[in-house]
N, C-alpha and C positions, 0 to 999 in steps of 0.2 A: 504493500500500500504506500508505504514510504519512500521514497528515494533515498538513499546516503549519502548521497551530496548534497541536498538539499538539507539532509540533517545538517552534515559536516556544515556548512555556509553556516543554517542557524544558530550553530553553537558557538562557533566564532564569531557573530552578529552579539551574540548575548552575552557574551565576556569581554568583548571589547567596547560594548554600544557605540557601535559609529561603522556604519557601513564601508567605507573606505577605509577603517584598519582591518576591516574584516576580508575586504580585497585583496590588500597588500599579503595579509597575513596569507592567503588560503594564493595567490597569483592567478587571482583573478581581476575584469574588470568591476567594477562598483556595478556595471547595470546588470551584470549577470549573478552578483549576488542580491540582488533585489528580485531578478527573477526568480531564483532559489527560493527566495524568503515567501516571495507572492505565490508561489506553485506549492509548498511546502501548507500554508496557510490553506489553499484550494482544495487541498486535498483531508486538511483537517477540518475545512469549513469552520475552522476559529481565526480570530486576529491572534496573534502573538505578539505584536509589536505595538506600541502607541508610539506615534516618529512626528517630527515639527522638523523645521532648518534648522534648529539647533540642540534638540533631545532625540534621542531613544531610549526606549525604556520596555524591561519587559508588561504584558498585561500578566494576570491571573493565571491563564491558559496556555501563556508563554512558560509561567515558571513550571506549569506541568509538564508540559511538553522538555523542559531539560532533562531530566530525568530518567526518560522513554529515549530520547537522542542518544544519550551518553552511553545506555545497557546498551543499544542497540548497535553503537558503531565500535562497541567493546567486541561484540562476540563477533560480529565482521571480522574484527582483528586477530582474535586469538583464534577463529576458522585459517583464516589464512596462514598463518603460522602455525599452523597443526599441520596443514595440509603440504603446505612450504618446505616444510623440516628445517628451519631455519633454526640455529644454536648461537644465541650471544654468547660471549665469556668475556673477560678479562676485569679489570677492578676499577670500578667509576666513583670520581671524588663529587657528591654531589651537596651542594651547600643552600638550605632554605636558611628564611629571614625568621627572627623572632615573630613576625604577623601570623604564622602559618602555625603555630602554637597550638592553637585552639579548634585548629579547621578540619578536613578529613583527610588532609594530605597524608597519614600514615595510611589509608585505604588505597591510595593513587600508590605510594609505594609496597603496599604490601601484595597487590595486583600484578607489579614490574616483578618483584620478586617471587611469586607464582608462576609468571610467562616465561621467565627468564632465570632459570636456579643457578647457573653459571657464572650469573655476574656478581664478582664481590662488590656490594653496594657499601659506599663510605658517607657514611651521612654527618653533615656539621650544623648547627644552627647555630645561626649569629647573628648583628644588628647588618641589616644592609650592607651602610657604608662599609660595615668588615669585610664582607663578602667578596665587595667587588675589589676590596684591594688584596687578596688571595688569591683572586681570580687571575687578577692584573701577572701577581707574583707567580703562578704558573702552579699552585698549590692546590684549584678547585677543578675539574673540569665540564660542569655545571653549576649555574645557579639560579636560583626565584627568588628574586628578590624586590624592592621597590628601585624604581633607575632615578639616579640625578638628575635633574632638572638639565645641567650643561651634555649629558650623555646622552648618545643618539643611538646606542648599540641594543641589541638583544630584539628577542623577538615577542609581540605584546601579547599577555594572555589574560587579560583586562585591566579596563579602564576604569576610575573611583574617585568617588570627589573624597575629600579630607573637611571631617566633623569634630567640631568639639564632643564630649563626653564625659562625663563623671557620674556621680550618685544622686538618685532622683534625690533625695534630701539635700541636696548642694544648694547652700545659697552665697553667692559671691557677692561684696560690696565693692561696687561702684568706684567708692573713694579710697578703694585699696589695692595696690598690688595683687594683678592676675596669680595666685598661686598655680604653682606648673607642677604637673607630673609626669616626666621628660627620660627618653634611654641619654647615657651618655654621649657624647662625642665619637665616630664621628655618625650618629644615628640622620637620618635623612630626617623622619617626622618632627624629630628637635628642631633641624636648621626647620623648615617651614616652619615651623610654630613662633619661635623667635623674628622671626622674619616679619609675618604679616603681624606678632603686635609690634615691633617697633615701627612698621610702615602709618600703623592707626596712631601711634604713640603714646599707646598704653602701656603703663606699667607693669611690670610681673616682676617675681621671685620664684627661683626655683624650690619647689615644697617638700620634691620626692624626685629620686634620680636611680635606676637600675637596669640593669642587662637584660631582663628577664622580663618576658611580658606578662609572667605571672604573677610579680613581683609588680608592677605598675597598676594592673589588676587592681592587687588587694588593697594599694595605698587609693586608687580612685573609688572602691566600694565605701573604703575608712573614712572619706568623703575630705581629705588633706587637699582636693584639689581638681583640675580636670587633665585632661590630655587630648591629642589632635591623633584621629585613629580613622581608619579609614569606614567609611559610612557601609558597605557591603559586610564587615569582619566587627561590629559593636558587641563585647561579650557581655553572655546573660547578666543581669543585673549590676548593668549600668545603662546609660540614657543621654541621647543628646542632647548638650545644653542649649534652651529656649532662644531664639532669636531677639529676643529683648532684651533680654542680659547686653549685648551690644560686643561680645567677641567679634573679631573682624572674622575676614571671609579667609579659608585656609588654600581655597583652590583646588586641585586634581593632582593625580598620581598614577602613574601607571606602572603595574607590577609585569615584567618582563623576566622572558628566560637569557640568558647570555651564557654562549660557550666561550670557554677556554680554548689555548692553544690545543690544537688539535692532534692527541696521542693516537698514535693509528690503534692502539687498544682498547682504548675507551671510545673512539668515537660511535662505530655501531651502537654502543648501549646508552650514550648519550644522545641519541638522535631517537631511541626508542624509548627513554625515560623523558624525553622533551613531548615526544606524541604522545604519550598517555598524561601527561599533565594539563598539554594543548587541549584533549576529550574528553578531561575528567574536569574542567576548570570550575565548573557551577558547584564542585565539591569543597573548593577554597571560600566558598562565602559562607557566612552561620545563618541563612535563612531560618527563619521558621526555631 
């Protein structure tokens, strides 16, 4: 009933919201993933999309439809490679962000390491910015991480605006110092956060400072403060803070994959640990 291209298209439309990364990403043009999208919907006789010149967004029926997308162009895959006899090996250094903490990425990996028993999987979790200076250093040969703002590299596996967040019992005054609760140096959500209040020229102090995003967690439940987290990944109990309150605007971010120099060992299993995270991406947000 379905086409798997037209999944494939949809699922990259809904990870990335914006048609044209969904192009670039998948090499295609933008009008044939709109066809995708429209033929895909014809065939569900649902909308999945509410689109303007300047949003996408999934509907209702879009978020069900991820789910159904994802099983389906999973078992495509591991058909094929059953059928293929295709064997990875060798040892892949792959490095996620402290964002992914909370998310299903152990299920994305526990899936690669099902399909794939050969490959010694090396897993590191770190703040971003570590990431990609490991990367740099020839230490990583994968990673998901959030990209710099001056960084053009890696390949996009969605798009997320940047929210305030703390403890629904939070109430911040006005005439006092933003309390922050911030990863260290050189953590990417930090530099934005610092960035747009000094741009309003608000003041803040730092409240609460850790490595660990479970650690940041429990200081923003304790209600010491907020932090700038991305609106798709809000852990259970906590909440964005009101637009009244008067925080500035934090703007977007995009979480991107980026390889490493390329070890003729590791590449095959990084080209196949980058597709299953590309198919499984609606598994990185905490819906629901």
């Amino acid at each position: 009933m379905y086409d798997l291209s037209h999944l494939r298209t949809f699922l990259a439309v809904s990870q990335t919201l914006s048609f044209t990364q969904a192009a670039r990403r998948l090499g295609l043009r933008q009008s044939t993933v709109s066809q995708h999208v429209r033929r895909l919907e014809d065939a569900t006789g649902r909308q999945l999309f509410t689109r303007d010149t300047h949003s996408v967004e999934l509907t209702e029926d879009g978020e069900a439809m991820l789910g159904f997308a994802r099983r389906m162009l999973e078992v495509q895959e591991q058909a094929s490679a059953f059928f293929t006899g295709t064997r990875l090996r060798g040892r892949l250094r792959f490095g996620a962000s402290e964002d992914f903490v909370l998310t299903r990425l152990p299920e994305i990996l526990e899936g690669f390491r099902s399909d794939h028993p050969e490959v010694d999987l090396e897993l590191t979790v770190e703040l971003s910015g570590t990431l990609h200076e490991q990367l740099d250093a020839g230490k990583l040969d994968l990673v998901l991480a959030k990209r710099r703002a001056e960084d053009s590299r890696g390949e996009l596996v969605w798009h997320d605006k940047l929210v305030w967040i703390g403890a629904e019992r939070l109430r911040l005054d006005t005439d006092r110092p933003v309390p922050l609760i911030v990863y260290p140096p050189p953590g990417i959500t930090r530099a934005l956060a610092l960035e747009a209040l000094e741009r309003q020229g608000r003041a803040w102090r730092i409240a609460y400072t850790s490595g660990s995003l479970n650690g940041l967690i429990a200081a923003a439940r304790a209600g010491l403060g907020v932090m700038a987290h991305s609106r798709g990944m809000v852990p259970p109990g906590l909440v964005r803070v009101p637009e009244r309150v008067g925080l500035p605007e934090l703007g977007e971010v995009d979480f991107v994959l980026v390889h490493g120099r390329r070890r003729v060992s590791a590449q095959g299993a990084a080209d196949a640990l980058a597709g299953a995270i590309l198919a499984g991406g609606d598994r990185l947000h905490l819906r629901g």
